[in-house]
C-alpha positions, 0 to 999 in steps of 0.5 A, spaced: 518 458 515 520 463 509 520 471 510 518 475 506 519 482 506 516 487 509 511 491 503 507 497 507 503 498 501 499 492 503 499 493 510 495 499 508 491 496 503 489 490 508 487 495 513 482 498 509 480 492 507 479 489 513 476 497 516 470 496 510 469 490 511 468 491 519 464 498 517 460 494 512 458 488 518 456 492 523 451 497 518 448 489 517 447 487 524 444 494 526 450 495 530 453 501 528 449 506 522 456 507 517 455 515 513 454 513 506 459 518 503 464 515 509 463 508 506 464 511 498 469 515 500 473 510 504 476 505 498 478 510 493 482 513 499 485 507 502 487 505 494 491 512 494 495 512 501 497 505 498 499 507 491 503 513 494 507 509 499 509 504 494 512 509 490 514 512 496 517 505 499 520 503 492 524 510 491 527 510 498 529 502 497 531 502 490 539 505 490 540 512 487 546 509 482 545 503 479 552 498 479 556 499 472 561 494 471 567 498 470 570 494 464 565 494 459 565 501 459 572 503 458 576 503 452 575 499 445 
């Protein structure tokens, strides 16, 4: 089986999928009576810490120099 490299952000944005769709069912069922705001609040706020850690993620991964190929720039 192939692996694929670890990607925090859809970690994140998973986790918030999974934590509305289970806030969401137990409302439904009447198990569980989810706050209004909390529900509203709770997407746009999972979509932003995943954002940030991508930007994160892909500036701590990426390197601070980019590799320049010594003979193209020196003399003509």
């Amino acid at each position: 089986m192939k692996r694929h490299p670890f990607e925090p952000a859809r970690l994140i944005s998973g986790l918030t999928a999974l934590t509305l769709g289970t806030a969401y069912g137990l409302d439904a069922l009447g198990l569980w009576h989810a706050p209004g705001p909390w529900l509203f609040l709770t997407l746009p706020a999972g979509l932003l810490l995943s954002g940030i850690t991508a930007a994160v993620w892909t500036r701590t991964r990426r390197p601070l120099h980019p590799h320049t190929d010594s003979t193209s720039s020196k003399g003509s």
